[in-house]
Kinemage of the C-alpha trace (Angstrom):
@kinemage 1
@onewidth
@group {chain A} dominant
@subgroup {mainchain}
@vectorlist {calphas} color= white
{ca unk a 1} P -27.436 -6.317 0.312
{ca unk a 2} L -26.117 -9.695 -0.130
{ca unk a 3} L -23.581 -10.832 2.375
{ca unk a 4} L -22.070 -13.551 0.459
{ca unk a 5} L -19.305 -14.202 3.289
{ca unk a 6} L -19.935 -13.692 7.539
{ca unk a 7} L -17.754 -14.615 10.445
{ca unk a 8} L -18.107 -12.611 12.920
{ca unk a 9} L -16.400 -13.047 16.746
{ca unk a 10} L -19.258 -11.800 19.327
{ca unk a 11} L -17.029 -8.679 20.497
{ca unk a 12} L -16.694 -7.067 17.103
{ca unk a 13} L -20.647 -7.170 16.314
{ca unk a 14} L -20.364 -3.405 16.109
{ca unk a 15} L -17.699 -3.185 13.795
{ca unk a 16} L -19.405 -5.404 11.559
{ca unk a 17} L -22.497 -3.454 12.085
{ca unk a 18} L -21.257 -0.491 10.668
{ca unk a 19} L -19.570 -2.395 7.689
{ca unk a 20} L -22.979 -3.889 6.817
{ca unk a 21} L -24.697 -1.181 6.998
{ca unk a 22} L -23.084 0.948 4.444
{ca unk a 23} L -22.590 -2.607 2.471
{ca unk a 24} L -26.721 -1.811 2.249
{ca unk a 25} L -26.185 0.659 -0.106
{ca unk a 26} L -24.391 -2.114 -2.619
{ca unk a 27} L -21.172 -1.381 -1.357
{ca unk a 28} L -18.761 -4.562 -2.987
{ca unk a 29} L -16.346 -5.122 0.169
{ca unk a 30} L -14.305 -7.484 1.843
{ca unk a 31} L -13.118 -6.925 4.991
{ca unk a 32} L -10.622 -9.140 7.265
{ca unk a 33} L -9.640 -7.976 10.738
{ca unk a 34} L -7.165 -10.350 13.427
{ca unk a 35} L -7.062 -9.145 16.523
{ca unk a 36} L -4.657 -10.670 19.183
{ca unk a 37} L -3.510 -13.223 16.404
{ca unk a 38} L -7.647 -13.917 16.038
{ca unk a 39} L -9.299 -13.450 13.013
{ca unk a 40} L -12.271 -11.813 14.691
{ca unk a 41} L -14.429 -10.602 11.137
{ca unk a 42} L -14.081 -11.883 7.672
{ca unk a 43} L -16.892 -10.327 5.639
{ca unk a 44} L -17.923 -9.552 1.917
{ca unk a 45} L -20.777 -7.972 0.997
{ca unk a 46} L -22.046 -8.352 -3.314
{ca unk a 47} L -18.680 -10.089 -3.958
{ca unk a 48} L -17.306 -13.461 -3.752
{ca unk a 49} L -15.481 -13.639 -1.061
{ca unk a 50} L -12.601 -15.120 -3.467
{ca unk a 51} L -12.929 -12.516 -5.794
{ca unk a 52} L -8.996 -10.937 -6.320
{ca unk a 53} L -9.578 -6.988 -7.068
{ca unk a 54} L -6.273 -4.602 -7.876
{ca unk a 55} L -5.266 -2.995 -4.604
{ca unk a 56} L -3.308 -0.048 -6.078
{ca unk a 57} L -0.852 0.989 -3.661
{ca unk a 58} L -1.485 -1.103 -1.025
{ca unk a 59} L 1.294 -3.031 -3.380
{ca unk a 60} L 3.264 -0.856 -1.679
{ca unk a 61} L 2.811 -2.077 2.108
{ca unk a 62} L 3.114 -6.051 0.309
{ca unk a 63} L 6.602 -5.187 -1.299
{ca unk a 64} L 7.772 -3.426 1.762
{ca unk a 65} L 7.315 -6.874 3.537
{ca unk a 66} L 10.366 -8.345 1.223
{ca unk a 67} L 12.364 -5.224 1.620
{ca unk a 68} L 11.980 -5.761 5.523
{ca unk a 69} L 12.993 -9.629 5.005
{ca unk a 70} L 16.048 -8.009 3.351
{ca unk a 71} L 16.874 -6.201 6.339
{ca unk a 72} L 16.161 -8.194 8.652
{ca unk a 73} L 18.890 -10.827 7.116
{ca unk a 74} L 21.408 -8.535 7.176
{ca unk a 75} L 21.465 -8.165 3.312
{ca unk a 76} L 20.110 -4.650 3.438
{ca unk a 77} L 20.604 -1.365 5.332
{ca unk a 78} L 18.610 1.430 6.003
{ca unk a 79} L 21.073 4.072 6.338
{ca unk a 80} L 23.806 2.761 3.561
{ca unk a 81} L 23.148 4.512 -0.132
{ca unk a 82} L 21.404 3.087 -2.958
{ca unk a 83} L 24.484 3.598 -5.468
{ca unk a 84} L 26.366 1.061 -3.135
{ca unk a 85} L 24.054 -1.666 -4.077
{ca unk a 86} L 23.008 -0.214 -7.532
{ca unk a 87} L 26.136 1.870 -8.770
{ca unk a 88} L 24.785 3.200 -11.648
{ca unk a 89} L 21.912 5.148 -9.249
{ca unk a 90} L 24.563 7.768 -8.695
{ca unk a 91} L 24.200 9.688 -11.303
{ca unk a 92} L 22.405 13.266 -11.743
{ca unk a 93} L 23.443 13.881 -8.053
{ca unk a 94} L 21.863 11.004 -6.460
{ca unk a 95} L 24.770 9.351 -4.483
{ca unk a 96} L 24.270 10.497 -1.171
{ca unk a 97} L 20.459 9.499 -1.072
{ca unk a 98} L 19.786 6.722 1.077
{ca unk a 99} L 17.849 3.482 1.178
{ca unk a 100} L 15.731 5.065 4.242
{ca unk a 101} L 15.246 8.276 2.046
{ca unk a 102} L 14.725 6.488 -0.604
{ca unk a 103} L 11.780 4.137 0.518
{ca unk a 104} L 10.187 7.196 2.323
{ca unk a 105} L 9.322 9.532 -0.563
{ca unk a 106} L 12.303 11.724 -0.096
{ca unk a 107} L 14.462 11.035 -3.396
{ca unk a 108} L 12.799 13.604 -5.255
{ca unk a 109} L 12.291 11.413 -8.102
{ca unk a 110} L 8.596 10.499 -8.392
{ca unk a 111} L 8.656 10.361 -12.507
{ca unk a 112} L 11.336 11.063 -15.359
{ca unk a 113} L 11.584 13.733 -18.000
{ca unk a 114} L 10.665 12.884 -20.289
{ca unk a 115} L 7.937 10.600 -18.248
{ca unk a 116} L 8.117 6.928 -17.900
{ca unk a 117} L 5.971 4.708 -20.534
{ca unk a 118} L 3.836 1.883 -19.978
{ca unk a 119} L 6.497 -0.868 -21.458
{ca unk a 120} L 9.001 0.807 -18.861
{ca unk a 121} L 7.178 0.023 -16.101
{ca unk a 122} L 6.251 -3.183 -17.590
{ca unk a 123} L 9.998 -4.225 -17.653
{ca unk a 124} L 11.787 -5.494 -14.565
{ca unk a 125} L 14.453 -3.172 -15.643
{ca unk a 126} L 13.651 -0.278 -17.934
{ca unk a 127} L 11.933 2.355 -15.335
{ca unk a 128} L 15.024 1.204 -12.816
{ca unk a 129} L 17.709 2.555 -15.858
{ca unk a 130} L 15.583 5.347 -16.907
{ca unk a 131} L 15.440 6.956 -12.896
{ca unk a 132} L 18.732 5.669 -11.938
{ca unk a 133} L 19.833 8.605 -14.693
{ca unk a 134} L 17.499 11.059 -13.371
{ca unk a 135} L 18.254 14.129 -11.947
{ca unk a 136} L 15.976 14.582 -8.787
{ca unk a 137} L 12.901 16.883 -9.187
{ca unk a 138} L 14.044 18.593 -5.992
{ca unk a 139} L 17.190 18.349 -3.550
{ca unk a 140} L 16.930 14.767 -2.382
{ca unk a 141} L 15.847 14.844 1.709
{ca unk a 142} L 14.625 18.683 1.499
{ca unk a 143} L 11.209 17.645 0.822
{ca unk a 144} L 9.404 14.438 0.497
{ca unk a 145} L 6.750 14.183 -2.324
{ca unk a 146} L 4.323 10.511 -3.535
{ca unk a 147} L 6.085 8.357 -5.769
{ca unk a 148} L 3.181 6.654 -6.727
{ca unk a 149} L 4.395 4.719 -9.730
{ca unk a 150} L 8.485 4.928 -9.543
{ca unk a 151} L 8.412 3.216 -6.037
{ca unk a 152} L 7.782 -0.085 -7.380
{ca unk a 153} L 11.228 -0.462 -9.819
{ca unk a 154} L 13.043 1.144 -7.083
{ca unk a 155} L 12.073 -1.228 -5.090
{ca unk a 156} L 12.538 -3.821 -7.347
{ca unk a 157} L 15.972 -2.652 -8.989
{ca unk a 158} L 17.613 -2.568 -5.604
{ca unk a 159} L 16.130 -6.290 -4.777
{ca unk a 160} L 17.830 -7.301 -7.816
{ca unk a 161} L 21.119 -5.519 -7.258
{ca unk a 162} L 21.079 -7.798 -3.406
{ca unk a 163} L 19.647 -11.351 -4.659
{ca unk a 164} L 19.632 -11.630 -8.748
{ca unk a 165} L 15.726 -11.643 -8.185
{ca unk a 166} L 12.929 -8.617 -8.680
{ca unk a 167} L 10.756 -7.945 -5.807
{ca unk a 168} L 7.734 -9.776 -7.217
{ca unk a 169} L 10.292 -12.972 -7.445
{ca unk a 170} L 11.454 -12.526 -3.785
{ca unk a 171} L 8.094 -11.171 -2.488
{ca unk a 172} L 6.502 -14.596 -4.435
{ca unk a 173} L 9.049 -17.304 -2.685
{ca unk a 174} L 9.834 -15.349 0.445
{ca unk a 175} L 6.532 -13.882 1.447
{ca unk a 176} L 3.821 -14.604 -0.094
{ca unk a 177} L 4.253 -18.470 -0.461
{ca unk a 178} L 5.422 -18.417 3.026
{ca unk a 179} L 1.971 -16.708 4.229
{ca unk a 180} L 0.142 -18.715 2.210
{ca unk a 181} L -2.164 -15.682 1.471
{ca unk a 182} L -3.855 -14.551 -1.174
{ca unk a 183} L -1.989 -11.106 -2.097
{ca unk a 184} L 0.032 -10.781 -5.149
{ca unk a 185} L 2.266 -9.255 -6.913
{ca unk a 186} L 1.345 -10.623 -10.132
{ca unk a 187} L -1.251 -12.698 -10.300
{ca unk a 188} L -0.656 -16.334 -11.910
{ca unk a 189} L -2.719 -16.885 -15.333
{ca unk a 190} L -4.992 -19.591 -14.112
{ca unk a 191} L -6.317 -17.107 -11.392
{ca unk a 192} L -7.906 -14.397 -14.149
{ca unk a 193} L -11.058 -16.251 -13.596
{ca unk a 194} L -11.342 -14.800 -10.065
{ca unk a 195} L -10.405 -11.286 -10.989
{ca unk a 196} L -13.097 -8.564 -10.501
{ca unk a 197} L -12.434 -5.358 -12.646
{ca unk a 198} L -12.848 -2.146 -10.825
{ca unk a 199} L -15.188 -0.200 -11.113
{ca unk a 200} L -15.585 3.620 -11.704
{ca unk a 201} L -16.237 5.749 -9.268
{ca unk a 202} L -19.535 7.823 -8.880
{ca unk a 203} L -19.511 11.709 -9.142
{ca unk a 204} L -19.305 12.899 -5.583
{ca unk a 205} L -22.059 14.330 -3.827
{ca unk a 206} L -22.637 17.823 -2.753
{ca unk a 207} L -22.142 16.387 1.263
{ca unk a 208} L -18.856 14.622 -0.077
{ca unk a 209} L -17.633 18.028 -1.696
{ca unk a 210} L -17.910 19.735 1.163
{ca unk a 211} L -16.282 17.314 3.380
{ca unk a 212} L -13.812 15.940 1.219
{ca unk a 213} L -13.052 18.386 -1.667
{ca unk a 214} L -9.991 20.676 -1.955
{ca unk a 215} L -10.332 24.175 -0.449
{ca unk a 216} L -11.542 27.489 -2.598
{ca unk a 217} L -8.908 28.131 -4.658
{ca unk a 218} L -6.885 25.025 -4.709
{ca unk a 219} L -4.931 24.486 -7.780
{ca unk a 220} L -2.476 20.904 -8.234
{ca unk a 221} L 1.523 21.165 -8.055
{ca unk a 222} L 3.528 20.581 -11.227
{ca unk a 223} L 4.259 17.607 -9.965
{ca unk a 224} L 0.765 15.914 -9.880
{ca unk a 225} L -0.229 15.802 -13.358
{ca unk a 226} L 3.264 15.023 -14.556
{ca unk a 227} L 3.007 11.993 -12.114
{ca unk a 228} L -0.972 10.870 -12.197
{ca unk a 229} L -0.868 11.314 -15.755
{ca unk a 230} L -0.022 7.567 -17.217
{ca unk a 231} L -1.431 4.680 -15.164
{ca unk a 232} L -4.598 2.961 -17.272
{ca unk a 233} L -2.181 -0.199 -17.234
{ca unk a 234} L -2.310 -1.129 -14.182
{ca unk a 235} L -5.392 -2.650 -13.950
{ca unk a 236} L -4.767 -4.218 -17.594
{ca unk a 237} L -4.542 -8.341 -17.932
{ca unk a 238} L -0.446 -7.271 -19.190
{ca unk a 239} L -0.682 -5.087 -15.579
{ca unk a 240} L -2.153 -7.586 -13.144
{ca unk a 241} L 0.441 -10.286 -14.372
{ca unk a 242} L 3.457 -8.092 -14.320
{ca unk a 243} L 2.684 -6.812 -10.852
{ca unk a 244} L 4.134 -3.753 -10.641
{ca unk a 245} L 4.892 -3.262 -6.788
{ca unk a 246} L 4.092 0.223 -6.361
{ca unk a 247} L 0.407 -0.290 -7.810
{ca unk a 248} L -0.970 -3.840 -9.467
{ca unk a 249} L -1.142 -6.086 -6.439
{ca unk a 250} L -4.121 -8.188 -6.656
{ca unk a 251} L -5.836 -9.657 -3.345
{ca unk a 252} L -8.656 -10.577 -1.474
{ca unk a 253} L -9.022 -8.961 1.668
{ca unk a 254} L -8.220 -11.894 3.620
{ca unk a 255} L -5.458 -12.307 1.722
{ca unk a 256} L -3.912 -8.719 3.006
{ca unk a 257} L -4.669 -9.481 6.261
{ca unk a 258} L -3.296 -13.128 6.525
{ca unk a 259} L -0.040 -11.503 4.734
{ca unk a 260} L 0.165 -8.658 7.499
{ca unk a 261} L -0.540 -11.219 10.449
{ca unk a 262} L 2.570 -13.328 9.085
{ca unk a 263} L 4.770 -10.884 9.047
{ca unk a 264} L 3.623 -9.439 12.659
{ca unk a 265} L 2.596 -12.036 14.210
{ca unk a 266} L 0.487 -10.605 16.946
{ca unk a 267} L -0.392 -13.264 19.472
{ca unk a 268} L 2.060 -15.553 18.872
{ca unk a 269} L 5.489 -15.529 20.059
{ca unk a 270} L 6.955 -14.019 17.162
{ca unk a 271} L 6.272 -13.150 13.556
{ca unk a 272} L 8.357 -13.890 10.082
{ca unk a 273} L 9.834 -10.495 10.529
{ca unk a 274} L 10.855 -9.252 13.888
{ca unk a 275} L 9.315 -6.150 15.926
{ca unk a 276} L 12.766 -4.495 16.115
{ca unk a 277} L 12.850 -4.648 11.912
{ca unk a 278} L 8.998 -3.662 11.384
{ca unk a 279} L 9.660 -0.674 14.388
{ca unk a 280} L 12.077 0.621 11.839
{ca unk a 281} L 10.320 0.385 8.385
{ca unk a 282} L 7.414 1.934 10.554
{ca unk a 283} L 8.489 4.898 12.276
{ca unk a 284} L 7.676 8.307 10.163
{ca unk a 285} L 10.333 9.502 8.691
{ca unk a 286} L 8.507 12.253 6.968
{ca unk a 287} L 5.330 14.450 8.067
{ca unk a 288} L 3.886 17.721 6.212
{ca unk a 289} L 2.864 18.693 3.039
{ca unk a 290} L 3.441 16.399 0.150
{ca unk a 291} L 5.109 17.910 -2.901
{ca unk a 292} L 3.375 15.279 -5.165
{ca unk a 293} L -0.388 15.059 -4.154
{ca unk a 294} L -0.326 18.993 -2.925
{ca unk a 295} L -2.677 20.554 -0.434
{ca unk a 296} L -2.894 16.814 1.808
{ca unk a 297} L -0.233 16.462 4.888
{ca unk a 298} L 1.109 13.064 4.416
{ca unk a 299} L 3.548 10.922 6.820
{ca unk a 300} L 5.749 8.095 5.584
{ca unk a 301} L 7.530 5.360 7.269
{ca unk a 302} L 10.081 3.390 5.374
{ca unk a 303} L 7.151 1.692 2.509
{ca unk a 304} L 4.349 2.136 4.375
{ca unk a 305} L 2.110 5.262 5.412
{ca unk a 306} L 1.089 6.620 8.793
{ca unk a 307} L -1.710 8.341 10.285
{ca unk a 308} L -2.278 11.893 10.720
{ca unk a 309} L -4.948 13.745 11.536
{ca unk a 310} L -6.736 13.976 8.334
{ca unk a 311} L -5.867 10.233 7.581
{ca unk a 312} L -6.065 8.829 11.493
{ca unk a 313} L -6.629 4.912 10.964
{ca unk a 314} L -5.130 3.734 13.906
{ca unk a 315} L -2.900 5.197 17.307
{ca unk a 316} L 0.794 6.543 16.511
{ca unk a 317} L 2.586 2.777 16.356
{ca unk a 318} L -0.076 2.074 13.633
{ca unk a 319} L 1.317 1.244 9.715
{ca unk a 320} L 0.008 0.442 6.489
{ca unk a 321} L -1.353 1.715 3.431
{ca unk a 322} L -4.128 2.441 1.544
{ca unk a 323} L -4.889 2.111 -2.266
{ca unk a 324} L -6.441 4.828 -4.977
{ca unk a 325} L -9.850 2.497 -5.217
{ca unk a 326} L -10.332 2.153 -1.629
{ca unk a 327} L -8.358 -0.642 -0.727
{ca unk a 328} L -6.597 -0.738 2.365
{ca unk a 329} L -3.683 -2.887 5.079
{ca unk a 330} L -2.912 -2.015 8.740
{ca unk a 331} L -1.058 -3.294 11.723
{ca unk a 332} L -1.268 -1.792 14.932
{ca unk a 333} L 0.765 -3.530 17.861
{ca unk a 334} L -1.304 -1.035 20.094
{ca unk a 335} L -4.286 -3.189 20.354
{ca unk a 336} L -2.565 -5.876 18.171
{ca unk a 337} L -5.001 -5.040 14.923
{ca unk a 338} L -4.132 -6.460 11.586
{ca unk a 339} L -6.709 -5.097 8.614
{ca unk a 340} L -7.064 -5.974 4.958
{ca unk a 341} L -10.462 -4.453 2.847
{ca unk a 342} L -10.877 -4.645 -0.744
{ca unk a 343} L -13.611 -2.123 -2.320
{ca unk a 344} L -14.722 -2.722 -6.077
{ca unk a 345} L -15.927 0.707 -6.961
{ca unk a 346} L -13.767 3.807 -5.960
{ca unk a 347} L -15.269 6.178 -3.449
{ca unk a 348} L -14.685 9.801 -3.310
{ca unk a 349} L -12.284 11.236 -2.726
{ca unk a 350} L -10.032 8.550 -4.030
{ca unk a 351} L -7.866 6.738 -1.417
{ca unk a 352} L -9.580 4.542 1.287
{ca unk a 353} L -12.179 4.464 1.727
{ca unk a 354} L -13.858 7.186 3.596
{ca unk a 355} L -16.552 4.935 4.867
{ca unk a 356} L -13.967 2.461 6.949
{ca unk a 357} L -12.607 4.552 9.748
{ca unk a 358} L -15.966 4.257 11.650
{ca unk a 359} L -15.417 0.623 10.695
{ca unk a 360} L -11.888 1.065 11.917
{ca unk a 361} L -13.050 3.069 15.177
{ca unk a 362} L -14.949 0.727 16.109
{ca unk a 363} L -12.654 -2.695 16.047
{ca unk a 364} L -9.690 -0.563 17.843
{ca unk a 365} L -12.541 0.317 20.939
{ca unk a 366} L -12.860 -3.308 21.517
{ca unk a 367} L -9.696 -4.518 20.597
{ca unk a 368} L -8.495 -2.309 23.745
{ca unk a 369} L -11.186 -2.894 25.911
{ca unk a 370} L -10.494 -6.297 25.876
């Protein structure tokens, strides 16, 4: 093991303990935690601590951050539809679907038929025109099902309808320059240099299998493989420079973290966007079975995800997300815990990684202990 970056506040040795431990096996990690407003560990282990990796959906919990600035102005509201600010969204029976449904998974539009192509996404406007004419996969607010890729121009087309910018133009200027963190949605030319390519993951072991695999028996939804089935660009140069928001953020983990504690601002007197705002984006609006990913029980907020008890990274007020190659973000205001971790090389079974909720565990014992 070569930890190439250690700060490490005397309180959260045992966090930092278990993160370094499993970082013996090669692991290539960064992990950033604030506590309190503190930024109590900033680690990477056989990476440069620089090094920007794609954080999949994590891009997620980064462009909910501008939709919440939206909000919070007064230019955006929760409970109003999406065809008032995007008219045209209407269509195939979508008029009554809300911004709140919309942002938690409930539209029933996580792809197009036929499905959405790589220069579609890669537009700031294509996917948007392509959904806004779809007809929903199911009744809009009966069930809520992962859209993985479709979030992002959502997201983006309904910035654009409010301020004349996409959300990687309002997200650049209005959060992320503000933060002055390292997270992006779309990465600036001069910064390939620092990019680290992902790596692919390693067949699972027969321990892994049996703690993480799918039941006997368990086959996917429809839904999955006509969702899953077209994402190689994302971590493409053409990808990471577009930025789609729903999946080619690229960060460092102290990046994430410095971009969560900005917005929250836990230990100061307030943060860039207020409790009363993030409350809202961060309550669950949906818990069960997701129609999309199948046999997991998922909960959204508004943009971000929340625990459960198969995915329990923090206490119920906890919000964040994680990303397909083991990326992950969190704020908790119970404990006041901010998290960002960046992992090079997936780890099964896809998601975050597996190995940080000890990690996780671990900072949130001490965090309220002291």
């Amino acid at each position: 093991m070569a930890l190439t970056k250690e700060i490490v506040h005397p309180h959260f040795e045992a966090a930092a303990t278990v993160f370094k431990n499993y970082a013996d096996a090669n692991a290539e990690a960064q992990l950033a935690v604030y506590v309190n407003g503190e930024l109590v560990l900033d680690l990477a282990a056989n990476i440069a601590p620089d090094a920007l990796t794609t954080v999949y959906s994590v891009s997620k919990a980064l462009a909910t951050l501008a939709l919440a600035k939206l909000v919070q102005r007064g230019q955006l509201e929760l409970d109003q539809t999406v065809a008032h600010y995007w008219p045209e969204f209407a269509a195939g029976g979508k008029q009554n679907i809300t911004i709140r449904q919309l942002f938690s998974h409930q539209a029933g539009i996580p792809e197009t038929d036929p499905r959405l192509t790589k220069d579609q996404f890669l537009s700031d406007h294509e996917a948007a025109k392509a959904l806004a004419a779809q007809k929903p996969f199911w009744f809009p607010g009966n069930a809520h099902g992962y859209h993985a890729l479709t979030l992002g121009p959502l997201m983006s087309e309904v910035c654009y309808r409010i301020t004349g910018q996409t959300i990687q133009q309002f997200y650049e200027s209005e959060v992320r320059t503000q933060a002055n963190s390292e997270a992006y949605l779309g990465i600036p030319e001069e910064l390939e240099s620092r990019v680290v390519e992902l790596l692919p993951g390693m067949p699972p072991t027969a321990e892994q299998l049996a703690k993480y695999g799918p039941p006997p028996g368990f086959r996917p939804g429809p839904y999955a493989a006509h969702v899953f089935g077209n994402s190689s660009f994302i971590t493409s140069a053409e990808g990471r420079r577009f930025g789609l928001a729903s999946a080619s953020g690229m960060a460092t983990a102290r990046g994430l973290a410095d971009t969560m504690q900005w917005a929250v601002g836990y230990g100061t007197p307030a943060g860039a966007i207020s409790a009363d705002v993030l409350e809202d984006f961060a309550q669950a609006q949906v818990y069960g079975t997701d129609a999309v990913v199948g046999n997991q029980v998922r909960s959204y907020g508004i943009g971000f995800m929340k625990p459960t008890s198969s995915f329990s990274f923090g206490s119920l007020r906890a919000f964040g997300h994680d990303g397909a190659a083991g990326s992950f973000i969190m704020a908790d205001p119970i404990g006041k815990i901010v998290v960002g971790y960046t992992l090079r090389r997936l780890e099964y079974p896809g998601g975050m990684d597996p190995r940080l909720f000890p990690v996780l565990d671990a900072i949130r014992k001490t965090a309220l202990a002291n």
